[in-house]
C-alpha positions as CSV (number, residue, x, y, z in Angstrom):
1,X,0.0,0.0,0.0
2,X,3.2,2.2,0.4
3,X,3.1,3.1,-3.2
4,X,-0.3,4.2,-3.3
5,X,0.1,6.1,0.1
6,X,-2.5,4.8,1.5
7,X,-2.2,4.7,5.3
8,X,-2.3,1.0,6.8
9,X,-4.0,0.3,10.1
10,X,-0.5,0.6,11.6
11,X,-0.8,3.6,11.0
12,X,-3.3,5.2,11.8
13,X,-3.1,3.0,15.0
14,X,0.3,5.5,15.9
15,X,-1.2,8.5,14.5
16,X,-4.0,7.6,17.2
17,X,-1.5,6.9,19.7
18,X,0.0,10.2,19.3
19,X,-3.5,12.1,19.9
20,X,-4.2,10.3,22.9
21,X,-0.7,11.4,24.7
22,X,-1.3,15.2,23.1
23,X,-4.7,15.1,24.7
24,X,-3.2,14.3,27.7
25,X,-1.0,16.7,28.0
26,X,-3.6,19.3,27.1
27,X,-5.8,17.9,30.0
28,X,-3.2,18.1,32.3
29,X,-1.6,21.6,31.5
30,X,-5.4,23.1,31.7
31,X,-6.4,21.6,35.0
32,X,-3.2,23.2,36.5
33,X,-3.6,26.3,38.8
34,X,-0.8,28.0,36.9
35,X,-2.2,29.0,33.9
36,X,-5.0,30.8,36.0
37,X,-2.3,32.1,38.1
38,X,-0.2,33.6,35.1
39,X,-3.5,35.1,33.5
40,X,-4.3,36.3,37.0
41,X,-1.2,38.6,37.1
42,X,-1.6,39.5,33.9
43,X,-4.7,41.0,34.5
44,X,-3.8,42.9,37.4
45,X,-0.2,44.1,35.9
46,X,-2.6,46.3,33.7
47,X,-1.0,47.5,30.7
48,X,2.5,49.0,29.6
49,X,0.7,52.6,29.2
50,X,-1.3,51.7,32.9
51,X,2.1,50.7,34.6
52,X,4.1,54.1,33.1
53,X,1.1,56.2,34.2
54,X,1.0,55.0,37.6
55,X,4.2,55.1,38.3
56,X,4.5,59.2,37.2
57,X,1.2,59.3,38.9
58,X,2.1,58.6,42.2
59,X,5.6,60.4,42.2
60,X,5.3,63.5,43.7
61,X,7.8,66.2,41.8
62,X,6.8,64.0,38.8
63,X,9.9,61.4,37.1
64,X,12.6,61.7,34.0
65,X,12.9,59.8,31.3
66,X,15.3,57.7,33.7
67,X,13.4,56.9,36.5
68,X,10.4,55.5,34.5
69,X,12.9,52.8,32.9
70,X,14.2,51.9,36.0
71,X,10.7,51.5,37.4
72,X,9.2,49.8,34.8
73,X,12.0,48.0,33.0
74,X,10.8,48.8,29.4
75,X,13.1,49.8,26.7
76,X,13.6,53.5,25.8
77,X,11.1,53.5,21.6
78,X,8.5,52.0,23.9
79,X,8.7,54.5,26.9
80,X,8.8,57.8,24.4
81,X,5.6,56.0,22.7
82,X,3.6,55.8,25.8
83,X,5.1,59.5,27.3
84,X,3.6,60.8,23.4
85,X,0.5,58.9,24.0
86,X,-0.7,59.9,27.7
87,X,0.7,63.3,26.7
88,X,-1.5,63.4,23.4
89,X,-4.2,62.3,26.0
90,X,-3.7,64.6,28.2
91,X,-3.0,62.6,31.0
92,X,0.7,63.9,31.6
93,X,2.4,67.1,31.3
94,X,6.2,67.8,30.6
95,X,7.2,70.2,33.1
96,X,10.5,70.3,31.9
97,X,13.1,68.5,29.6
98,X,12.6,64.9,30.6
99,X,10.3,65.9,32.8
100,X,6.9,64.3,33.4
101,X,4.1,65.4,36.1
102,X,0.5,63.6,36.0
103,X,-2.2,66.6,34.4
């Protein structure tokens, strides 16, 4: 049957093998409290433009370019696109060069 490629019961007997252990793996990985727990955190982490915002929010004589990388950990393209956005917004305000005070 090899030259017509049609599949023998051997075959599709391994093919069936290998779904049952696949299924089992699924079963097992979505019973676990870890997937909750990742999508948990995720959830509360908010997102990048949440965690930048908060963290000028709560500083008092607002924060530099410098301190909002070290707080959050995000490179510098992705920190000057959320300063641009939540200033378009009006959420911040530059109060000086580098400078950035919740509005």
């Amino acid at each position: 049957m090899q030259a017509y490629q049609i599949p023998t019961k051997r075959d599709v007997e391994k093919i069936l093998g290998r779904i049952d252990r696949l299924e089992a793996l699924l079963a097992q990985a979505a019973s676990g409290a870890e997937i909750r727990q990742r999508a948990a955190a995720r959830r509360a982490a908010g997102s990048a433009t949440d965690q930048v915002f908060e963290a000028i929010r709560r500083s008092r004589n607002g924060m530099s370019f410098a301190d909002i990388q070290a707080k959050t950990g995000y490179v510098d393209k992705k920190i000057r696109n959320i300063i641009f956005r939540l200033h378009k917004l009006g959420k911040i305000k530059r109060q000086g060069r580098g400078l950035y005070v919740a509005a």
